[in-house]
N, C-alpha and C positions, 0 to 999 in steps of 0.2 A: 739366680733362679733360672729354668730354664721354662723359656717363655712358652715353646707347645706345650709345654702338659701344663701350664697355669690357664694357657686358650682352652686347654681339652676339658679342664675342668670347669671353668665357667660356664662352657658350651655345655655340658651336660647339664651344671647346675641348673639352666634357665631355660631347658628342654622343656619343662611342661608349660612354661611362658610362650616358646616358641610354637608349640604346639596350637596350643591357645589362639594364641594371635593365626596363624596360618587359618587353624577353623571358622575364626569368624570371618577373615575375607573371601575363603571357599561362599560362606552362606552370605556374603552382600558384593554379587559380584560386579562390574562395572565395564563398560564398552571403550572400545580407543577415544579417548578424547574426552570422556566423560568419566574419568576416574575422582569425581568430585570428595565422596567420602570415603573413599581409599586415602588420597592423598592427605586429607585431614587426621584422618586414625594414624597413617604416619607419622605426623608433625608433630601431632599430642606427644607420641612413644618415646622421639627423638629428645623432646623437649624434657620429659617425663625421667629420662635417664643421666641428661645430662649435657647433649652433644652441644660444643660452646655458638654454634651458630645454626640455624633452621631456617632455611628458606622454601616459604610455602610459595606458590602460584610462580615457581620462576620464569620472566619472559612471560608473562600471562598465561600459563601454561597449566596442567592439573600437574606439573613436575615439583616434585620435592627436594632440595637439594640440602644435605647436612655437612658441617665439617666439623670434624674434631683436630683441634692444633694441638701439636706437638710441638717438641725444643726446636726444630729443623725449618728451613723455610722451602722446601722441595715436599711436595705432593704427591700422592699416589690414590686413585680412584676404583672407587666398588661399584657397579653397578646390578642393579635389579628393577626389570620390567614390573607393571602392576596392571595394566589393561588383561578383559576376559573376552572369550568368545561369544556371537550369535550361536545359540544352542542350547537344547536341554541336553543336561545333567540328568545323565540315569542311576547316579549311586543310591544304596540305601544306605543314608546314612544319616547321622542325627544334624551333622554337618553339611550336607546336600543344601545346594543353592536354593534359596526364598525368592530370587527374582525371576519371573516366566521369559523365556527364550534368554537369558546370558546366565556361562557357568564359567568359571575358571577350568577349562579342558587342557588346558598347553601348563597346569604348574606355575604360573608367575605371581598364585596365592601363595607357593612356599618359596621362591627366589623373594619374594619382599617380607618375608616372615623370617627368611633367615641373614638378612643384609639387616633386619631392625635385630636379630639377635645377633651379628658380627656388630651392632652400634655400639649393643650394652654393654658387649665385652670389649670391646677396644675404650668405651670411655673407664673401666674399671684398669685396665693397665696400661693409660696413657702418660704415664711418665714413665715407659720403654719407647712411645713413639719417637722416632729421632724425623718428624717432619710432622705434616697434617693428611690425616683421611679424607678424602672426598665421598660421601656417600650420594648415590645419583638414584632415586627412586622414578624411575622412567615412566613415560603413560604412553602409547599409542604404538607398540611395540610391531601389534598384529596386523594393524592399516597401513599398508603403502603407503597411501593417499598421505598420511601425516607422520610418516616413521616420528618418533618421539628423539629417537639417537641423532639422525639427522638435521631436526628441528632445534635440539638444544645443543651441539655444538654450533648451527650459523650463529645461535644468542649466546654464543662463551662460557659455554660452559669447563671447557678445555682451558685451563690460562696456560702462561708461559712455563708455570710452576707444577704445572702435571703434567708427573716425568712418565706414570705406565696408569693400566687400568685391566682390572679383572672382574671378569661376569663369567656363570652357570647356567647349566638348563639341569631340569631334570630329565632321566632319561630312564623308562620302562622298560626297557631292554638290558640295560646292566642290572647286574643284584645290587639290592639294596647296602648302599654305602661304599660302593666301588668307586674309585674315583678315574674317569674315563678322558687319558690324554693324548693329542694329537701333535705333531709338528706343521709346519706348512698350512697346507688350504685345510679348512676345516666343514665347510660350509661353501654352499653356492652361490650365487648370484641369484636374486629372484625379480624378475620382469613379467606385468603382465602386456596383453593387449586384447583388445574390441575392435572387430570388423563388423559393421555395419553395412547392410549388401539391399539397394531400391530398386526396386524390376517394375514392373509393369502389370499390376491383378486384370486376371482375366479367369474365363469357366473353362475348368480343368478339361473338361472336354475341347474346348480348344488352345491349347496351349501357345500356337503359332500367332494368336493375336493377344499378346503378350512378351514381358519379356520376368523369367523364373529366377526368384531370388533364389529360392530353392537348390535347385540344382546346383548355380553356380555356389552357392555357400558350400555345398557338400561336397562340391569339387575342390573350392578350397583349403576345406577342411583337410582333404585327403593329399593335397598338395602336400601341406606343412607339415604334417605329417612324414613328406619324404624327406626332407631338409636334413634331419637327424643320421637317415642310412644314407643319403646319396650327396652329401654337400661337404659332411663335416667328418674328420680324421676317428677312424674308427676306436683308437685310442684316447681319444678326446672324450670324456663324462659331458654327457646334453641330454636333455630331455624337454620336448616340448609336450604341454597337453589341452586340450580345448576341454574346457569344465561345464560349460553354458552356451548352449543354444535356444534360440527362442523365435519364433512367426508364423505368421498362418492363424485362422480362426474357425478353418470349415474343411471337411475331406473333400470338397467340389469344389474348390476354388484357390486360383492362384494367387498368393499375398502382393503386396505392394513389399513389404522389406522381411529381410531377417538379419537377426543380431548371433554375434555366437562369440564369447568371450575365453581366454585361455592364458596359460603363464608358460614362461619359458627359462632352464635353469642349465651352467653351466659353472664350470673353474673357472675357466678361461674368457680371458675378458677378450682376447680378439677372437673368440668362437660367437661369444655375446654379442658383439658388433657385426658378425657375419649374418646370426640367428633374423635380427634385425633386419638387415638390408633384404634378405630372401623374405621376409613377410612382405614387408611392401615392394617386391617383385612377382610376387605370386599375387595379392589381391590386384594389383595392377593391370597385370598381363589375363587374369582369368576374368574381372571386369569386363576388360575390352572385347575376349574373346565371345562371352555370354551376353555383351550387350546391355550391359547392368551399371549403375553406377556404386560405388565401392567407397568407403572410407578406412583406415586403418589409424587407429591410436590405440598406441605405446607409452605402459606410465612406467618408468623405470624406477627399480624396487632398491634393493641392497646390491652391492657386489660383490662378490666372493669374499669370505672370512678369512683369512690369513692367520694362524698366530707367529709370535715372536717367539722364535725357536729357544733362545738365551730366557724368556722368562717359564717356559715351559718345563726347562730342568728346575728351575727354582724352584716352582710347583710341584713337578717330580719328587724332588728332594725333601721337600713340607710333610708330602702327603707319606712319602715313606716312613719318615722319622714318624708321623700320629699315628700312621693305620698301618703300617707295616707295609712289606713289600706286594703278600697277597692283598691289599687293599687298592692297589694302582695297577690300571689297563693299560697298555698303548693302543688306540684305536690303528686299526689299518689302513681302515676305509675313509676316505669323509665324507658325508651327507649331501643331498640333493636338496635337503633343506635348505632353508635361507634361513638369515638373522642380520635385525639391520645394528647388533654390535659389533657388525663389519664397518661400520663409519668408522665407528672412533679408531677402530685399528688404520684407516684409511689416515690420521691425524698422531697417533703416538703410539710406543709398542702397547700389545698387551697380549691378554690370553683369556680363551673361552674353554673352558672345558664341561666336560657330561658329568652329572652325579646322580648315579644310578637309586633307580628307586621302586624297583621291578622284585615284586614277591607273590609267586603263582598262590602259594596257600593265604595270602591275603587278600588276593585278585587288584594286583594293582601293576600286571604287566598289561594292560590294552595299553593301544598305542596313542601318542601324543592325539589330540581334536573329537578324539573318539566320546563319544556319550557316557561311557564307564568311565572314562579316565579317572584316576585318584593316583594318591602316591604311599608309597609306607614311608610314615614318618618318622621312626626311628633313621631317617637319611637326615634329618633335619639339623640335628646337632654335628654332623659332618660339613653341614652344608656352611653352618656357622663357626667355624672351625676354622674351616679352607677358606673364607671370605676375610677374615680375623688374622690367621698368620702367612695369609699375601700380601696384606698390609704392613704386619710388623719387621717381616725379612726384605721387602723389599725396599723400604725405607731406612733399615740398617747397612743392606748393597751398596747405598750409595756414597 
């Protein structure tokens, strides 16, 4: 038998399943850390189909962990995020988010909708597995503060027997059903930090009895700002940006503090190191200069995404044989975005790639966080497809 087209047809088969299940997490979306009844509507699905092990709350966590064994004792892992954003949802749609201020805007209502449709179909022809699937349904994807990727490799989620691991985004900028691959770095590094600047309130009229958070913040600001053109190899991809700024209460009077918050994204991890040392040389030295007292923290995010060059032909080669040759991109560029399923790559090969889901006559190219976001779901049984036969080829590779 030849196993893609028996993937390709199950994946169709369970299209309007997959659909299904995606729409209802669209409409009950859930925050980093609090994906309580996401991860249970997983558990059900997993358990519902078949997959011989389910772990709910792994590591105390809202993470869901499924495996399906095969004849092989070597491993191979799927991953899909399930946490949504702070944000309203502006779709019209029957499926539009019920819950006020969180929507699924970033797609990880169909990256978990098409991992629980890569479930059904890997337990339907698990006697081709020649090992066990790890299914990883992640929570806290979009918070620093608790990367979910991070968090559940320190608690083991990784054994000795997970030999690669494959995860997707979707991406509104491909057409729908493209499937979008990279070599090398793929993604950035994502770092934020908070500068906190205590001066001395006084009445703007006289400023000199006082000392201006103000000023020295915006001097700051405008510092860091230069780090980019004047520090770091013009060839070198970096982008710093301040997002948030906040103090002051009155147009006549000078505040006691001001906060101003911002991220910084690069390839290169000794550019990353560099970006660092120059922030807390700039709040330091401009402190001093304005007479201020100054704090600086730094919470460091993901590091650059790397893929594994040897499983990217794999994928290559997958995607051609289902979707034909016009079905596969090579991306050129890579993103300034961040993803923290740059850990696991930091711990075993893998690969992340795009699967476009960008159709102007259905309005579902806004871009990823955006209030419109939606996706066309006719990508879905692609999505479940590609998650299903990186499993079954790369467990046969070995």
């Amino acid at each position: 038998m030849d196993i893609n087209r028996e993937i390709l047809r199950i994946s169709k088969d369970i299209f309007e399943d997959t659909v299904a299940w995606r729409r209802h997490l669209r409409m009950y979306p859930e925050l980093s850390g609090q994906e309580y009844e996401t991860a249970e509507f997983v558990a059900k699905k997993l358990r519902e189909f078949g997959v011989d092990e389910v772990i709910e709350g792994f590591a105390g966590s809202t993470a869901v962990v499924g495996i399906i064994k095969g004849s092989g004792k070597k491993e191979v892992a799927l991953r899909a995020d399930m946490d949504a954003l702070a944000g309203e949802g502006r779709i019209e749609k029957p499926y539009a988010s019920r819950v006020s201020g969180v929507a699924h805007l970033c797609g990880h209502d169909a990256h978990t909708a098409m991992l629980l449709g890569a479930a059904k179909t890997l337990v339907e022809i698990k006697s081709y597995l020649k090992g066990s699937v790890k299914l990883i349904f992640q929570p806290c994807e979009e918070k620093s503060e608790c990367s979910g990727a991070r968090f559940l490799i320190e608690n083991g989620v990784l054994t000795p027997e997970t030999e690669a691991i494959f995860g997707l985004h979707v991406s509104p900028e491909l057409k729908t059903g493209i499937v979008g691959i990279k070599k090398g770095v793929v993604l950035a590094s994502a770092d934020f930090f908070n500068v906190r600047v205590e001066g001395k309130s006084a009445h703007a009229s006289k400023p000199h009895k006082g000392r201006d958070p103000i000023v020295a913040a915006c001097e700051m600001v405008s510092s860091i700002y230069h780090v980019v053109s004047r520090f770091i190899d013009p060839l070198e991809p970096a982008v710093i940006s301040v997002g948030k700024i906040a103090g002051g209460y009155a147009e006549n009077v000078i505040p006691d503090s001001v906060e101003f918050e911002g991220t910084y994204r690069t390839l290169s991890g000794n550019v990353r190191k560099l970006i660092a040392r120059k922030l807390e040389e700039i709040v330091k030295g401009l402190a001093v200069a304005y007479g201020v007292e100054a704090s600086l923290t730094i919470k460091e995010g993901n590091p650059p995404l790397m893929n594994d060059d040897r499983l990217i032909e794999l994928v290559k080669k997958i995607s051609i044989d289902m979707f034909s040759k016009k079905g596969v991109v090579e991306l050129e560029r890579p993103s300034m975005g961040g993803e923290d399923f740059a850990f696991y790559l930091e711990k075993i090969p893998g690969v992340f790639i795009r699967l476009g889901t960008g159709n102007k006559e259905k309005g579902t190219t806004y871009p990823l966080h955006s209030s419109k976001f939606d996706i066309d779901e006719d990508a879905l049984w692609v999505g479940t497809a590609l998650y299903s036969a990186f499993a079954v080829s790369f467990l046969m590779s070995l």
